[in-house]
MARSETI-243565 format. One record per residue (C-alpha): residue number from 1; residue in one letter; z, y, x. Coordinates in steps of 0.2 Angstrom, whole numbers, plus 2048, in hexadecimal, padded with zeros to 3 digits. Layout:
(NUM; A; (Z; Y; X)) ...
***
This chain:
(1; X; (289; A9F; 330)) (2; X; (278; AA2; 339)) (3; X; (274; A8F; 335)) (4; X; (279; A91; 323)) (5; X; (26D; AA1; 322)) (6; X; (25F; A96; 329)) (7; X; (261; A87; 31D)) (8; X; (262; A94; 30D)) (9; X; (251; A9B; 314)) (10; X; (248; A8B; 317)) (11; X; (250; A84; 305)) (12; X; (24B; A96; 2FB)) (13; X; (23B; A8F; 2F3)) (14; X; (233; A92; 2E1)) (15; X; (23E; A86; 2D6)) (16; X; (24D; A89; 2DF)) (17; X; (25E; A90; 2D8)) (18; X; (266; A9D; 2E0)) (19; X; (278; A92; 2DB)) (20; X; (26F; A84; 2E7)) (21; X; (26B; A8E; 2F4)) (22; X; (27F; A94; 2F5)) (23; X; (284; A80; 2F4)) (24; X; (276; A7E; 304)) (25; X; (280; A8B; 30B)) (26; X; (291; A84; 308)) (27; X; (28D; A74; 30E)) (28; X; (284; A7D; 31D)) (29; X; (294; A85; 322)) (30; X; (2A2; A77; 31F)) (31; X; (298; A6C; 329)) (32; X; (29B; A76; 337)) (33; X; (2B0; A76; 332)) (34; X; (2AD; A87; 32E)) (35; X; (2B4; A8E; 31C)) (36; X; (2A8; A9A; 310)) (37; X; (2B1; AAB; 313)) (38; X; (2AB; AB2; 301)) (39; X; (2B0; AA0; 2F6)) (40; X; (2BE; AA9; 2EB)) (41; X; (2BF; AB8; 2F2)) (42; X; (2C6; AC2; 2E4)) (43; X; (2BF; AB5; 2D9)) (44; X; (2AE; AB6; 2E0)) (45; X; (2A6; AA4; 2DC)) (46; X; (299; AA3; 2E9)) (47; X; (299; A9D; 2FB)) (48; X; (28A; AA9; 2FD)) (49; X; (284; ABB; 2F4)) (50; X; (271; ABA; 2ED)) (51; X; (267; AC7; 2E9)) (52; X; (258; AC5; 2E1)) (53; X; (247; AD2; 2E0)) (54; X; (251; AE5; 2DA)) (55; X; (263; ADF; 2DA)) (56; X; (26F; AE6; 2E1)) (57; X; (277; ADC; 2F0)) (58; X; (288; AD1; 2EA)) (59; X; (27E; AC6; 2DC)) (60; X; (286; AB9; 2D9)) (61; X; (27E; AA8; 2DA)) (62; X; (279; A9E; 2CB)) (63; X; (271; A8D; 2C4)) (64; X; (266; A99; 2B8)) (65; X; (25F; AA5; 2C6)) (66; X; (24F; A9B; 2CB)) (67; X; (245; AA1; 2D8)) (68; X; (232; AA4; 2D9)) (69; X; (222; AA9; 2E2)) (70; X; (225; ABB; 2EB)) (71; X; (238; ABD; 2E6)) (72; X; (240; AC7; 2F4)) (73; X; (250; ABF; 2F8)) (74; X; (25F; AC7; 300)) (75; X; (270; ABA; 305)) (76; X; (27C; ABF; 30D)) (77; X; (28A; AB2; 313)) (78; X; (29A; AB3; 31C)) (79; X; (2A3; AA6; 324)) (80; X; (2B5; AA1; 32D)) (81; X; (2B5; A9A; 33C)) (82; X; (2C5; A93; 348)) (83; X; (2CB; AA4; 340)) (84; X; (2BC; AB0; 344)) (85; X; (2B3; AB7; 337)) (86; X; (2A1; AB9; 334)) (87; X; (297; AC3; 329)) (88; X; (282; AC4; 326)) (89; X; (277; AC8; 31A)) (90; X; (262; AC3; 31C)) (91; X; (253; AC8; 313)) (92; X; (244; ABD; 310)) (93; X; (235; AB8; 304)) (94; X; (232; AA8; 2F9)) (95; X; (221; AA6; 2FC)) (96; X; (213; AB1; 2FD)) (97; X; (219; AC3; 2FB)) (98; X; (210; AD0; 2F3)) (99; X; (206; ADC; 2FE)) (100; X; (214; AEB; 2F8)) (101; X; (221; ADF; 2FB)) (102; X; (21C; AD9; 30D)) (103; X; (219; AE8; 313)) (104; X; (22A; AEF; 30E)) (105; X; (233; AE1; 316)) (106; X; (229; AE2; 326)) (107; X; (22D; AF7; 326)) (108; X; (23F; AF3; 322)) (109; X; (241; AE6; 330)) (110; X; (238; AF2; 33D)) (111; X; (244; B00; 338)) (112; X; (252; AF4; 33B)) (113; X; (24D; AED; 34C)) (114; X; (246; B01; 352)) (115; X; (251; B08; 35F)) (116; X; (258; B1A; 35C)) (117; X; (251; B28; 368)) (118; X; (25D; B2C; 373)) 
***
């Protein structure tokens, strides 16, 4: 899953749909004889969620959702595995962020990685 997160990122450039970033995914993740955990899941039609800029997390993928310069992207995917199931969800930017927008991310990521006082 961790591969099929790294090959959405490097694929995520202005021009791009998010609908072919899930089918980069899906190849991504049956070429490692894995099975995309959210693919009909209650009818869900994605192998991946993609959020774009303000949405919610969950979008659903799709051909007419191009991306551009400075969209925030979230994805989250989740695989199957010899019967282990895994689950992850990355943030990143298409392109050159915004100033606002960079900062954010980089406050959001140090918040994440900060240990709690003990």
């Amino acid at each position: 899953m961790g591969d099929a997160l790294v090959a959405v990122r490097d694929a995520a450039k202005p021009g791009v749909s998010t609908l072919e970033l899930d089918r980069v995914a899906e190849a991504v993740i049956r070429d490692a004889d894995a099975v995309p955990s959210f693919l009909g899941y209650h009818g869900f039609t994605g192998s991946i969620c993609s959020s774009v800029n303000d949405r919610v997390v969950h979008g659903i993928p799709s051909a007419d959702e191009i991306l551009v310069e400075g969209d925030l992207v979230s994805i989250d995917c989740g695989a199957i595995l010899d019967g282990w199931h895994g689950d992850s969800a990355w943030s990143f930017g298409v392109g050159e962020l915004s100033a606002a927008d960079s900062d954010l991310s980089d406050a959001t990521r140090l918040s994440m990685e900060r240990e709690s006082p003990q």
